[in-house]
C-alpha positions in Angstrom: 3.3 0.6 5.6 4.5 -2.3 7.9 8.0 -0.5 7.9 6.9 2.8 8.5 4.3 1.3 11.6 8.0 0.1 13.0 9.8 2.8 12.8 7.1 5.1 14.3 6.4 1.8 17.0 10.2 2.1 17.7 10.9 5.9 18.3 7.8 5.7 21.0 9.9 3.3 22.8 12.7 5.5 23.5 10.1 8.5 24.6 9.3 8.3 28.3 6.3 10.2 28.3 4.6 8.0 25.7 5.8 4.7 27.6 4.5 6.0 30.6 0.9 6.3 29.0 1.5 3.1 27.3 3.3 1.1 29.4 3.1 -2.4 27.1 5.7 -0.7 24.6 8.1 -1.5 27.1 7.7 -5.2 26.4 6.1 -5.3 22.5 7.3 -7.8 20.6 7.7 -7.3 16.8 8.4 -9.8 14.0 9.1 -9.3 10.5 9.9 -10.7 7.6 13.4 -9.7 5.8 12.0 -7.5 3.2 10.4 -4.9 5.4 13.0 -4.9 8.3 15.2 -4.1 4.7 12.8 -0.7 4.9 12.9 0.1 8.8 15.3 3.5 8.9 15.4 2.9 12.7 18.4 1.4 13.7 17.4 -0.2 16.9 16.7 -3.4 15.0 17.7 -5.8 18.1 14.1 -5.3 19.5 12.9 -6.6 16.4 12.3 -10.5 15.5 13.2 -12.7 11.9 10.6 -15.6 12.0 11.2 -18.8 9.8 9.5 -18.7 7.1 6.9 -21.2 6.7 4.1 -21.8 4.7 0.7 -21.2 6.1 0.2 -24.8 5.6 3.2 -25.8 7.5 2.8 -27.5 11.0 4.5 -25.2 13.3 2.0 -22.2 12.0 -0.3 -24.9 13.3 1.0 -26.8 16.7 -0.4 -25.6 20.1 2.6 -24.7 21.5 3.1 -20.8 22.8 -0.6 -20.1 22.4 -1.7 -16.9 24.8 1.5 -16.3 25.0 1.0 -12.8 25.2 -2.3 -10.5 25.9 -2.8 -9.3 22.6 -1.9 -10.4 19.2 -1.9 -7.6 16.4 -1.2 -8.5 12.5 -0.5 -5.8 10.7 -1.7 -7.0 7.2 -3.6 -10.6 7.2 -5.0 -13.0 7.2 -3.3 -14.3 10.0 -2.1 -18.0 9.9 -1.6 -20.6 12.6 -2.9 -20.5 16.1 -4.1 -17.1 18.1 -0.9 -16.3 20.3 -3.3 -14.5 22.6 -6.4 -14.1 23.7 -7.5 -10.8 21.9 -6.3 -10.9 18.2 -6.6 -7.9 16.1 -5.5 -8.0 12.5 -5.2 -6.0 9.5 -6.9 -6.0 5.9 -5.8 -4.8 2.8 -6.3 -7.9 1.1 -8.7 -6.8 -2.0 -8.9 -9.8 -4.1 -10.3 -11.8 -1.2 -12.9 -9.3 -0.1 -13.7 -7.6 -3.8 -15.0 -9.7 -6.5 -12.4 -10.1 -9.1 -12.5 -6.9 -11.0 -13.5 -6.0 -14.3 -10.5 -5.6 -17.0 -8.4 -7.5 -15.1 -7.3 -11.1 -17.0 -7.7 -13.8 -14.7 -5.2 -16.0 -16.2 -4.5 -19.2 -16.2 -6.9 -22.4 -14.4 -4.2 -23.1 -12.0 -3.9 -19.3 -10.9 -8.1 -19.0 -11.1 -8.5 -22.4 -9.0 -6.0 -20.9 -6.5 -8.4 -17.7 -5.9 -11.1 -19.8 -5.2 -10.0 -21.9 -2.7 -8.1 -19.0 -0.9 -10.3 -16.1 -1.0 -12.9 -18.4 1.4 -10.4 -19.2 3.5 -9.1 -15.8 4.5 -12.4 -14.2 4.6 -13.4 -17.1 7.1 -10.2 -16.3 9.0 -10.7 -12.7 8.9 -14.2 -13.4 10.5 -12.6 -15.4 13.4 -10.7 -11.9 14.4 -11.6 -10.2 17.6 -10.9 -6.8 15.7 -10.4 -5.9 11.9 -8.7 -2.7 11.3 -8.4 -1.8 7.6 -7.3 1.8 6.0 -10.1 2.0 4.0 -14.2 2.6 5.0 -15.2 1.2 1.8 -13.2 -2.1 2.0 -14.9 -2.7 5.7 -18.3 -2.1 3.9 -17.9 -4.4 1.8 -16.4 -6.8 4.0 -19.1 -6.6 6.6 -21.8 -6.7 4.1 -20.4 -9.7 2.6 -19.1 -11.7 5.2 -21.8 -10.1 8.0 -18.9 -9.7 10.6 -20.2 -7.0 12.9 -19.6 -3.2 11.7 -18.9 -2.9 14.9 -16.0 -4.3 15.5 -14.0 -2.7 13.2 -11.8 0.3 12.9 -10.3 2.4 10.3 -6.8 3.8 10.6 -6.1 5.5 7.6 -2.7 5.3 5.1 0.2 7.9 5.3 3.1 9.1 3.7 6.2 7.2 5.0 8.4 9.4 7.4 11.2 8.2 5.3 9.8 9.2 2.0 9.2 12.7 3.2 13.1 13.1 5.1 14.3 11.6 1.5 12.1 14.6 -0.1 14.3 17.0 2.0 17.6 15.6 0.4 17.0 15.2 -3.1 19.1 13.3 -5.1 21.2 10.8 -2.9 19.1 7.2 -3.4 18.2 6.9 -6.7 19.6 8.6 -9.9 18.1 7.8 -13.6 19.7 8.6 -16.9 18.5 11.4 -18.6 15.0 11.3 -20.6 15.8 9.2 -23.8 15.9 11.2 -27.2 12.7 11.8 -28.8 10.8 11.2 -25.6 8.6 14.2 -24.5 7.6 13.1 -20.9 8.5 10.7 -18.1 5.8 8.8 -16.2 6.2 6.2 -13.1 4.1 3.6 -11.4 5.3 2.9 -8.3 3.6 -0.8 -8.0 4.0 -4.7 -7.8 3.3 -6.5 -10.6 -0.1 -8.0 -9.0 -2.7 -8.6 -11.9 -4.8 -5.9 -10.5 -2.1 -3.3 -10.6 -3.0 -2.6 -14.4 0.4 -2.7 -16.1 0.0 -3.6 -19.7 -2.5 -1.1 -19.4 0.4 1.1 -20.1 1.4 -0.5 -23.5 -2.1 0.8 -24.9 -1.7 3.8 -23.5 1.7 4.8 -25.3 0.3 3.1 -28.4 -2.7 6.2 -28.2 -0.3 8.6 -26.9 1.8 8.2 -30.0 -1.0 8.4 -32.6 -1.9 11.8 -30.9 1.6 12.6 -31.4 3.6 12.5 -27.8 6.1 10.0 -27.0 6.5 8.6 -23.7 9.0 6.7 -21.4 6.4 4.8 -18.8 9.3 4.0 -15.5 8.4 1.1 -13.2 9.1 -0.5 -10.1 9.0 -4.7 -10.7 11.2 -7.3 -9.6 12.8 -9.4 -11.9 10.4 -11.9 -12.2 7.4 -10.0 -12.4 9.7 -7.7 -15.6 10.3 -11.1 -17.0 6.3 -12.0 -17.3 5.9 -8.9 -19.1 5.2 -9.1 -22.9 8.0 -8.0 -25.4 5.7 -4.8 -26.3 5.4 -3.7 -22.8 9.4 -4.0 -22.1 10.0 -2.0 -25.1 7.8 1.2 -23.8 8.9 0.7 -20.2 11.9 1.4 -17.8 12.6 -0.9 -15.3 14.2 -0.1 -12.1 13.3 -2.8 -10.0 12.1 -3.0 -6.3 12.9 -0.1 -4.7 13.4 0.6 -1.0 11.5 3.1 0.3 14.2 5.7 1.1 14.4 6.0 -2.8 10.7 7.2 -3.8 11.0 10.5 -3.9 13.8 10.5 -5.9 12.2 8.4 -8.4 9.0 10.9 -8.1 10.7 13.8 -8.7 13.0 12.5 -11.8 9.9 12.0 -13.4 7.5 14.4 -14.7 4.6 12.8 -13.3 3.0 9.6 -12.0 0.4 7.5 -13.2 -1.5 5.1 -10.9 -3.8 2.8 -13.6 -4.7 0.4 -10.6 -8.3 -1.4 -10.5 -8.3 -2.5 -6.9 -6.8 -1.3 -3.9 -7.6 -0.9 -0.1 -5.7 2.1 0.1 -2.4 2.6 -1.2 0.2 4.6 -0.8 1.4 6.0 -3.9 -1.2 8.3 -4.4 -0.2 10.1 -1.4 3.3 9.6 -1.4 3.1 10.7 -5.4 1.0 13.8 -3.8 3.6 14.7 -1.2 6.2 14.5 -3.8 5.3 15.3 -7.3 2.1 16.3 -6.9 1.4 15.9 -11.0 -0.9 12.4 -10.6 -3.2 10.7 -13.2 -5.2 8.0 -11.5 -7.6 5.6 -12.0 -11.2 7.0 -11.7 -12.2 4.9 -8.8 -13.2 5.2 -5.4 -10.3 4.3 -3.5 -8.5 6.6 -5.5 -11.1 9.4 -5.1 -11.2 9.0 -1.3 -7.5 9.7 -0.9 -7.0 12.7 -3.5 -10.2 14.5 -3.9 -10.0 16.7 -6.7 -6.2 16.9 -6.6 -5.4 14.4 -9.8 -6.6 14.2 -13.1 -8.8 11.3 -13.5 -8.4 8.5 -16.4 -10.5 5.5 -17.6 -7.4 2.7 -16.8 -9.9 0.6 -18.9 -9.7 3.3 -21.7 -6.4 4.1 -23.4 -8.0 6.3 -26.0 -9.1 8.6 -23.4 -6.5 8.2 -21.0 -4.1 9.6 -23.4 -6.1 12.7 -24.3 -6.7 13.4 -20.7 -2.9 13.0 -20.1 -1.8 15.4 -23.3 -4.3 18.0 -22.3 -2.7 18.4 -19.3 1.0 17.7 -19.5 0.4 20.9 -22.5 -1.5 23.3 -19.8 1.2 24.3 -17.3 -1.1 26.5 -15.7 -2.7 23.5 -15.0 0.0 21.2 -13.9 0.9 24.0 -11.6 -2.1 23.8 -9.5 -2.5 20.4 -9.7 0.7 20.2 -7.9 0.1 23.0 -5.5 -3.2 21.2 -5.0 -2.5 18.0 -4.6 0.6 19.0 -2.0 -1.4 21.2 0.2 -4.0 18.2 0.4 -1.1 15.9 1.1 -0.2 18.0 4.0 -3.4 17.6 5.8 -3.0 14.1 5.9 -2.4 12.1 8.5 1.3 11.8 9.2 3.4 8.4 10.3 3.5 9.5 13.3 -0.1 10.0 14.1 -1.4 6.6 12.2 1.1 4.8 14.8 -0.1 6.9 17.8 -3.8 5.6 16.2 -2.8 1.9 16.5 -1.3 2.3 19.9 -4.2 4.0 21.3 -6.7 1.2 19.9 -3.8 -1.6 21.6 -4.4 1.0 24.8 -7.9 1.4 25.1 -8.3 -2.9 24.8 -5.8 -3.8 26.9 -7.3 -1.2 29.9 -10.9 -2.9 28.8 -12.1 0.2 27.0 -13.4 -1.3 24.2 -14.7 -4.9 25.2 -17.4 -4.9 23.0 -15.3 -4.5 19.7 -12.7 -6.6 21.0 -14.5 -9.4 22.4 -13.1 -12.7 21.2 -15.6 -14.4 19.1 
């Protein structure tokens, strides 16, 4: 998301009648990390700044220097650490496990791992309270937020997800990121998860699942998307049902969607994410977790599954992979939904028009600095 916000934040730049009506663009200043300047398709990458990395606890995050540097401060996904560079600070959040209590299903592993959630997940909730503005893509996680925290409904917005421009130009040109191997013998369908390898995200879900799918008779080849650390983790069984392709750049998703022949999203938490809708836009054949974050984005667009029961996940997931009829609405469905999303392009015109209406004193009352 961070990558698309840029690329959308840097073509405004270069249109005149949008800098005229926003004049700040003309002096924004954007920093990123490596990875998600790795996913910016925009090549105007000298208006964009590499901070050091630090660790929130180091003291530079920390010292007074630069502070109100510039009018407004705006992190795209928090908590934010280290001093407010300006007077006004808006910030983003996605982050579930601090908001949500730890969900259901999900191990919580080991006491070093459990002791770490407990001191953090205080700490950014208090820092998200000290936020002039929260924007988040999701009502429901503000809700919650607000309800738990009691930071004024008021002061927040929701800017809903969207389909990277990138995924949706790679769409158009099939075939030139990303090419897997043919479908293994013996294997009857291909199904990707487009995820991290976060605890929350479900994955040895997916070892049960092609466990049941077997006994009812259909093999399956589950592809993901972790890093080499997070594959390594994995138990022996889950490797040996899986394909790993790594960490993908973002360019590459819709040729990993449509190689497959469909995608499953087991997750248990999220704010909003974007493979439902990029797997919507795409592929269109989707079986996701029955939740509400999932329900909010797709409607009646996927076929819904337990992700805390295999046994009827996998009928669910036979049943329909066996109706083309089916499969062929879903798709036809789930793309026609997809294109009444909001694009890229109108979720960064969104952000730039909440920057607008602060900055010309618009919106005092939710931007107030507390």
């Amino acid at each position: 998301m961070a990558a698309s916000l840029i690329d959308e934040l840097l073509l405004m730049r270069h249109d005149g009648d949008t800098v005229r009506a926003h004049p700040w663009l003309e002096t924004l200043c954007i920093q990123a990390s490596p990875e998600v300047i790795a996913n910016v398709v925009t090549k105007d990458l000298a208006q964009i700044q590499v901070p050091t990395r630090q660790k929130w606890w180091a003291r530079e995050r920390w010292i007074t220097r630069g502070r109100n540097e510039f009018a407004l401060q705006w992190t795209v996904f928090g908590p934010r650490y280290g001093w407010k560079r300006a007077p006004i600070v808006v910030t983003g959040i996605a982050d579930v496990t601090s908001v949500y209590h730890w969900p259901i299903g999900v191990p919580k592993g080991p006491i070093r791992n459990r002791l770490k959630r407990a001191v953090r997940g205080p700490i950014a909730r208090k820092l998200f309270q000290g936020e002039s503005l929260l924007v988040s893509e999701s009502e429901a996680l503000l809700d919650v937020f607000c309800r738990r925290t009691g930071y004024p409904r008021e002061r927040t917005k929701t800017i809903p997800n969207a389909v990277n421009s990138a995924v949706l130009e790679a769409a158009r040109r099939p075939g030139r990121d990303l090419s897997l191997a043919p479908r293994p013998m013996g294997v009857d369908y291909r199904l990707v998860y487009v995820a991290r390898g976060y605890p929350h995200k479900n994955h040895e879900f997916l070892t049960q699942l092609h466990a049941e799918l077997l006994l009812l008779g259909v093999s399956v080849e589950f592809v993901v998307t972790l890093s080499e650390s997070e594959w390594a983790e994995r138990t022996r069984q889950f490797r040996a049902v899986c394909k790993n392709v790594g960490v993908i750049p973002v360019s590459a998703v819709a040729d990993l969607y449509f190689q497959c022949d469909a995608v499953i999203f087991p997750s248990l938490l999220e704010s909003f994410s974007a493979t439902p809708i990029e797997a919507m836009a795409t592929n269109g054949r989707i079986f996701a977790s029955d939740r509400p974050f999932v329900r909010e984005v797709c409607g009646d667009t996927v076929t819904y599954i337990d992700p805390l029961n295999p046994q009827t996940a996998a009928v669910a997931i036979v049943d329909t992979m066996r109706d083309a009829e089916k499969l062929e609405s879903m798709k036809e469905r789930a793309m026609e939904l997809a294109g009444r999303q909001v694009d890229a392009a109108a979720r960064a015109r969104a952000f730039v028009e909440v920057i607008s209406a602060i900055l010309d004193g618009n919106e005092n009352e939710r931007a107030t600095t507390p």
